[in-house]
C-alpha positions as CSV (number, residue, x, y, z in Angstrom):
1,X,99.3,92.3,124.3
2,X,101.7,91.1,121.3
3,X,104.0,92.5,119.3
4,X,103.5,90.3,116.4
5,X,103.3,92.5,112.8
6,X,102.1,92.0,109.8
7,X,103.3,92.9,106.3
8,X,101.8,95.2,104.3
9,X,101.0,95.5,100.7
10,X,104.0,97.0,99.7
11,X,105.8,94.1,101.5
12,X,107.1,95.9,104.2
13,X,105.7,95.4,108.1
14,X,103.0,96.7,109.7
15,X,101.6,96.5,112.9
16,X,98.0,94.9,113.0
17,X,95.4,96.8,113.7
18,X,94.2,97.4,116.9
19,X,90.6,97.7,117.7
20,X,89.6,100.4,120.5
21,X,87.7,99.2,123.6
22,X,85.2,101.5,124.8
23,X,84.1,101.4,128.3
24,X,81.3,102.5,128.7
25,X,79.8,103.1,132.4
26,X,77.3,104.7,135.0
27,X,74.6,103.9,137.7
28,X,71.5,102.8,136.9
29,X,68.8,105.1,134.5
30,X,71.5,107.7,133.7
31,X,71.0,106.6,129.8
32,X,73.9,104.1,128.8
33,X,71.6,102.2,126.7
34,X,70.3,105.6,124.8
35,X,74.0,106.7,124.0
36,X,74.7,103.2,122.8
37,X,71.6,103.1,120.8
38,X,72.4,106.6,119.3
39,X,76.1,105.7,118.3
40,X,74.7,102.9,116.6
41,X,72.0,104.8,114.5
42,X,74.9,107.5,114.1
43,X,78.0,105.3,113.0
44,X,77.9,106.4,109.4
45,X,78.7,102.6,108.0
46,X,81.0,102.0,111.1
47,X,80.9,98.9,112.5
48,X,80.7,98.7,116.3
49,X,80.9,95.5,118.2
50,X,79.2,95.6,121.5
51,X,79.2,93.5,124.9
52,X,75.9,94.1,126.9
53,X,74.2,93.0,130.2
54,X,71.0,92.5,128.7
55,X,70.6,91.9,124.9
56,X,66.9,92.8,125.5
57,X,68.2,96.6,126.6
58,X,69.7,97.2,123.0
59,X,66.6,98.0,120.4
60,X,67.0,95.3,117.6
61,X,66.0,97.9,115.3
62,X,69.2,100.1,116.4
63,X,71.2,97.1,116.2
64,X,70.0,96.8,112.9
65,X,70.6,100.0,111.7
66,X,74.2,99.7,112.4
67,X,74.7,96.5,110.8
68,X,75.7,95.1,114.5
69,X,74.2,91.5,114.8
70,X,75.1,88.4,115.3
71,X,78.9,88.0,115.4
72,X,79.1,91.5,116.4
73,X,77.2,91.2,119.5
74,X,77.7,89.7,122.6
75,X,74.9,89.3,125.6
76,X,75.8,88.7,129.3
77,X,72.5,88.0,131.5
78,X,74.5,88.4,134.5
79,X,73.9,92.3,135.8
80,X,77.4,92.9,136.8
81,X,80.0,92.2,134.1
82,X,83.1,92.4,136.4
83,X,82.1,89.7,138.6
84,X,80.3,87.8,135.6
85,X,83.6,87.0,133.9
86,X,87.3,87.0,134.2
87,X,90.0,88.6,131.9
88,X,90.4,85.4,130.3
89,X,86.8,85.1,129.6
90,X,86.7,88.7,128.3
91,X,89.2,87.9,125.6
92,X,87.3,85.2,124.9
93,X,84.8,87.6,123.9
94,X,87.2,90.2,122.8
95,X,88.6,87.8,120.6
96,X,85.3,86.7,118.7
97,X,84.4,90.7,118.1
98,X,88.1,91.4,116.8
99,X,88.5,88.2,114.3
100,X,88.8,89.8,110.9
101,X,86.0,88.3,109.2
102,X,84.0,90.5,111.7
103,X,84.7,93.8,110.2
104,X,84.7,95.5,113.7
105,X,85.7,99.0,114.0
106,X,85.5,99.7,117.8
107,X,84.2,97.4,120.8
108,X,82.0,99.0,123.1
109,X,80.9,97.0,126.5
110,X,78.1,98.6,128.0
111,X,78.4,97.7,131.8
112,X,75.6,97.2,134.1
113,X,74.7,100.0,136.4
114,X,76.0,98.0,139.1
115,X,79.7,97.4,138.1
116,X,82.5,98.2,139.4
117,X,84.4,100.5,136.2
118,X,87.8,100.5,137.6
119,X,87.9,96.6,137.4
120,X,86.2,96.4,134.0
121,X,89.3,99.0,132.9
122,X,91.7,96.9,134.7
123,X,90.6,93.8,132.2
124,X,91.0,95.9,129.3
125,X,94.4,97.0,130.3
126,X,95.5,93.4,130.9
127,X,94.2,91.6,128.1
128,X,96.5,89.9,126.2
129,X,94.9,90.1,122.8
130,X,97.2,91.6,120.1
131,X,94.2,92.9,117.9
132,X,92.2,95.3,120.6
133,X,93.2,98.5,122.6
134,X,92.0,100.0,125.9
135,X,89.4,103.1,124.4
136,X,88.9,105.1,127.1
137,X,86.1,104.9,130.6
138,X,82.7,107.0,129.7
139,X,80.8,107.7,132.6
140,X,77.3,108.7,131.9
141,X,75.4,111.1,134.3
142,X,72.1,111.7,134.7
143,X,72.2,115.8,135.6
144,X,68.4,115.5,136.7
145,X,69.0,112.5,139.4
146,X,72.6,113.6,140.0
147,X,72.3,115.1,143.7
148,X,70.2,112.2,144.7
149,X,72.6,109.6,142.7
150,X,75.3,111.4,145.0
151,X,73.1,110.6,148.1
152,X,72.4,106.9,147.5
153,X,76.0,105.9,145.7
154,X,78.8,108.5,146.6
155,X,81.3,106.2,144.8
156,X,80.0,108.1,141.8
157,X,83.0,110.7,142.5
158,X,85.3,108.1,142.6
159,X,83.5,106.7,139.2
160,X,84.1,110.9,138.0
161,X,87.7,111.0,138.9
162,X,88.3,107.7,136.9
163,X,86.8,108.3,133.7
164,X,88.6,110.0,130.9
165,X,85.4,111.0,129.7
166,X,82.0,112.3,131.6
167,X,78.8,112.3,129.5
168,X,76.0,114.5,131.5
169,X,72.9,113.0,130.0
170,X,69.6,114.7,130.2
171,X,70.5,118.1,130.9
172,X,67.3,119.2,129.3
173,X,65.5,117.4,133.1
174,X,67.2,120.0,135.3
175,X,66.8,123.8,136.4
176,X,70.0,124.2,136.9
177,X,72.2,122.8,134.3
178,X,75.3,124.9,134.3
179,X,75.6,124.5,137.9
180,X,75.6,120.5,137.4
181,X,78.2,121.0,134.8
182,X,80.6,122.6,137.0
183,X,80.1,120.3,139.8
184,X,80.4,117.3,137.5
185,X,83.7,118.8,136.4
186,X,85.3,119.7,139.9
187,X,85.2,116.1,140.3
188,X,86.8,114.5,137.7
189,X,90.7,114.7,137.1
190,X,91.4,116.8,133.7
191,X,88.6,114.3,132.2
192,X,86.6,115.7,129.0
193,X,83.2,116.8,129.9
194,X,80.1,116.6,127.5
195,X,76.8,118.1,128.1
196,X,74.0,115.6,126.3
197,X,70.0,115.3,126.2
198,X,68.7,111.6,124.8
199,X,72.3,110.3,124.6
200,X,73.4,112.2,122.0
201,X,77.6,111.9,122.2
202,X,79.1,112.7,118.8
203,X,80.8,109.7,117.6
204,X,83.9,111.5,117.1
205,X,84.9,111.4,120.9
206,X,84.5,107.6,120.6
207,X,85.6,106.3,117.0
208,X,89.3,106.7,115.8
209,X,91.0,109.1,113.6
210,X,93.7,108.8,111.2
211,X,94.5,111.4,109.3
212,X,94.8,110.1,106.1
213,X,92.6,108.5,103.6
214,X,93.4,105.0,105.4
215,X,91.0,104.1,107.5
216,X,92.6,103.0,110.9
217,X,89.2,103.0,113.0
218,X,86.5,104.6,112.5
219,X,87.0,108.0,110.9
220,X,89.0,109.0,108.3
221,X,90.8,112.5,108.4
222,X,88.4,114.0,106.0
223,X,85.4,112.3,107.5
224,X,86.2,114.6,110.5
225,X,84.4,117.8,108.2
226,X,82.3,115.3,106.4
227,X,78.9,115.4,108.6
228,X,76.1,114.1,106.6
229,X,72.8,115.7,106.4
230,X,73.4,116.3,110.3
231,X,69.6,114.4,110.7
232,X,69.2,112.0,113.8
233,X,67.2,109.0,113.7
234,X,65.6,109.7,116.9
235,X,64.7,113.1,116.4
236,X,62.6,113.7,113.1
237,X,62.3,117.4,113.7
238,X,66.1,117.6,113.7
239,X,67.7,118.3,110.0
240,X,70.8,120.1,108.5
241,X,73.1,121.5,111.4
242,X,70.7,121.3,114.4
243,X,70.9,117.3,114.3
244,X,74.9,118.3,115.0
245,X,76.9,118.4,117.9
246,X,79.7,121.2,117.1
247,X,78.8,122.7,120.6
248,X,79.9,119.3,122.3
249,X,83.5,119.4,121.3
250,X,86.3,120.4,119.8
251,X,89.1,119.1,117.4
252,X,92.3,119.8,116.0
253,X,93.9,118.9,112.8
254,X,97.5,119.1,112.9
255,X,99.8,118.7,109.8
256,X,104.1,119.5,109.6
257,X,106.1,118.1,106.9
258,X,108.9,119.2,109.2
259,X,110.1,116.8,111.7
260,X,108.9,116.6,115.3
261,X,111.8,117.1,118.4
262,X,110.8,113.9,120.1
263,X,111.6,115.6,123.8
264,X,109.1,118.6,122.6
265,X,106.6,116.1,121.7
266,X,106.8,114.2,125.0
267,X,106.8,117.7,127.5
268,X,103.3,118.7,125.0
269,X,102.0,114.9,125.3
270,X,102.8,115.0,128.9
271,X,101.0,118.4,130.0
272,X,98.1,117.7,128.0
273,X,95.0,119.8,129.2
274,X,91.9,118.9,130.5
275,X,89.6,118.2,128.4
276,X,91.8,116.8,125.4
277,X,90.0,113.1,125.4
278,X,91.9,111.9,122.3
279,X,95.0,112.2,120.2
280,X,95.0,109.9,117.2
281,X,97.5,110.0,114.5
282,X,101.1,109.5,113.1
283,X,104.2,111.4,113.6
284,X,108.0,111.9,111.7
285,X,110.8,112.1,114.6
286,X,113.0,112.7,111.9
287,X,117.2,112.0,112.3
288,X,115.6,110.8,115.9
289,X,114.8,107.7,114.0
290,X,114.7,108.2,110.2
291,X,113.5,104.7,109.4
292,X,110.2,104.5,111.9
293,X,106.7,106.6,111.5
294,X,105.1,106.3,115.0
295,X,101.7,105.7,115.4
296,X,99.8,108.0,118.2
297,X,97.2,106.4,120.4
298,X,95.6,108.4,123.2
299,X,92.5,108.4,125.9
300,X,92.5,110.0,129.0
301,X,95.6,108.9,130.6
302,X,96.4,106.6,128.6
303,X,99.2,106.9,126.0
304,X,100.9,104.3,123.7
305,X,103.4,104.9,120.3
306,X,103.3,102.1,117.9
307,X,106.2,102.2,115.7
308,X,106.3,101.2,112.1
309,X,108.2,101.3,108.5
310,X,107.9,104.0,106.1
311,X,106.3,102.4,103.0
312,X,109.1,103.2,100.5
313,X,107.8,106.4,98.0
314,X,105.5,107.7,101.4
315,X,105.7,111.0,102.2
316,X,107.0,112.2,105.4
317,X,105.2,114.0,107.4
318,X,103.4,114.4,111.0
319,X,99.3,113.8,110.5
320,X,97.8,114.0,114.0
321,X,93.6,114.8,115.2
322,X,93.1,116.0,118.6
323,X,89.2,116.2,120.1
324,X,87.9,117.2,123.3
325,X,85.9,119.3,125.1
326,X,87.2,123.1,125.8
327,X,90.4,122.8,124.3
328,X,91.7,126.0,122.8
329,X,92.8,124.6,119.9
330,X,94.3,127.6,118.7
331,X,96.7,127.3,121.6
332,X,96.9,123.6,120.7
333,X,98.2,124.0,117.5
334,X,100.6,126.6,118.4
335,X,102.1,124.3,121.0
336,X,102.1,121.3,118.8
337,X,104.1,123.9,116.0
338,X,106.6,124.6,118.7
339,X,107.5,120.7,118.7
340,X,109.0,120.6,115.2
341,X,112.3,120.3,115.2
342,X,115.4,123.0,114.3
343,X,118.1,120.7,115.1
344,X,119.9,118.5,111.7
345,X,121.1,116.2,113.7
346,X,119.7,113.5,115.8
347,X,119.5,114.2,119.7
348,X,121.2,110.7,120.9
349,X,119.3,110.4,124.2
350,X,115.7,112.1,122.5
351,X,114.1,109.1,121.7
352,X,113.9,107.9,125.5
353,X,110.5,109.2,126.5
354,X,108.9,108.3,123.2
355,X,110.0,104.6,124.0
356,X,109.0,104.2,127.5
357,X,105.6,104.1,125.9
358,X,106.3,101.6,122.8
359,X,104.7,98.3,123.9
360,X,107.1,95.6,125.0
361,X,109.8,98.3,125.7
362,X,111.8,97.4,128.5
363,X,111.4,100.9,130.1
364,X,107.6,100.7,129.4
365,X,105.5,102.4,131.8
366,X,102.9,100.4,134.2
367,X,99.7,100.6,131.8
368,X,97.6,100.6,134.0
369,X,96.4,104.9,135.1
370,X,94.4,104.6,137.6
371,X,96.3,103.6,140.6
372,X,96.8,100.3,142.2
């Protein structure tokens, strides 16, 4: 991807924005197509661009709802999507659901039961579009088919172990549904997992958040306690909080007007636990580098800093959102606390881990996190 930046309204330069990509994955029946449906109905004005298999899979009434036809939509008849096209097709693609005039928010490509999700990450990572930005591998499980889904496709572990997040649809099918969530988990690595009946992921795991009243994705900071009427569409029994999904994860909302030690940042960014899906958000490294914010973008694995001007008259501070699933945010915070700084003066060699993940750093680590 580029570097190129853009200048802001107060004249100085931004980075553009970068719209998430959002893989989402799993065999056939385990209920892709109902999650993708539901973040549609729930996407609260959002906009989500979407590449599918089978436009005839997504209701047009959903699609509807969300305000995602059209430009925002592409349709792929062939089943598998990672044989269908190449990377420079899928920027193609890309491209069309990230031009401005679009309005896009966050990308999602629903892949066919059949694909391969390793190779539809790998043509995320490698696109070179300046405007989008890999969003993370959701797997989707069926918990009432999953012993037999083991049986007839045991690369679903090696699906689990790649994904930085694990839906378990239709836990409401099985007898047993605790003992599915614990097996699901032993075989991921430190992925976020989410129990769900009829699809029902809370946006927030998917949809970016800033914390500020800028809108960098999807959510704003004070959109995060800003849940509606809680009703869902496809439930008309469900109102006020029961139509929520608190139980499904947690989040963190982090603020220090006191600068960050960037080596403390990178040993709490580098240990994160499992089950901390995303960290979104903006952090001061003070006398580290007193003329740069730097922008926080991570899924999973997958970590990038995006450094950028202050606007002259802004206020310096750190503004960072953290959501998973089993957290301890309490922990979280107190950990993220112990990163601000005591030192006045800038640590000469501090800065190096923070830059290994700029983009288009010489030092920049391989982007690509799951294996060769």
């Amino acid at each position: 991807m580029g570097n190129s930046l853009a200048h802001s309204t107060d004249g100085s330069r931004r980075p553009p924005q970068q719209i998430p990509v959002v893989v989402l994955a799993g065999f056939l029946g385990s209920g892709k197509t109902t999650l993708l449906n539901h973040l549609l109905h729930r996407s609260a004005g959002s906009r989500i661009g979407a590449i599918v298999n089978d436009f005839g899979a997504i209701e047009i009434d959903a699609l509807a709802v969300a305000g995602a036809l059209g430009d925002s939509t592409v349709s792929l008849g062939n089943g598998c999507l990672c044989c269908a096209v190449d990377a420079g097709e899928l920027d193609v693609y890309l491209g069309r659901l990230a031009a401005p005039e679009a309005g896009i928010d966050v990308i999602v490509i629903e892949a066919s039961g059949l694909a391969e999700p390793q190779e539809l990450v790998r043509m995320v990572l490698a696109s070179e579009h300046p405007g989008v930005v890999y969003g993370g591998l959701v797997e989707v499980v069926d918990a009432a088919e999953f012993d037999d889904t083991r049986a007839r496709h045991p690369e679903i572990d090696r699906h689990l172990a790649l994904a930085d997040l694990v839906v378990v649809n239709k836990l409401d099918r099985t007898e047993d549904p605790e003992r599915v969530l614990a097996l699901v988990g032993s075989l991921t690595d430190r992925a976020a997992v989410v129990p769900a009946t009829y699809g029902r992921l809370d946006p927030e795991f998917l949809f970016d958040c800033r914390p500020s009243e800028e809108r960098i994705g999807q959510l704003s900071f004070d959109d995060l306690h800003d849940r509606g009427d809680g009703r869902d569409p496809d439930d008309p029994g469900a109102d006020g909080h029961a139509g929520h999904l608190h139980t499904g994860y947690d989040s963190l909302s982090f603020t220090s007007d006191v600068p960050l030690d960037p080596r403390r940042l990178m040993r709490f960014l580098d240990s994160r636990p499992e089950g901390l899906y995303r960290v979104k958000g903006h952090v001061d490294l003070g006398p580290c580098d007193p003329r740069n914010r730097y922008t926080v973008h991570a899924v999973g694995r997958f970590l990038r800093f995006y450094p950028e001007p202050w606007a002259p008259g802004e206020a310096r501070r750190t503004q960072l959102v953290l959501i998973g699933s089993g957290i301890g945010t309490e922990a979280l915070g107190k950990e993220l606390k112990g990163c601000e700084s005591d030192a006045p003066h800038a640590d000469e060699h501090g800065m190096w881990g923070v830059l290994r993940y700029v983009q288009g750093s010489e030092d920049e680590p391989d982007p690509e996190p799951y294996g060769g």
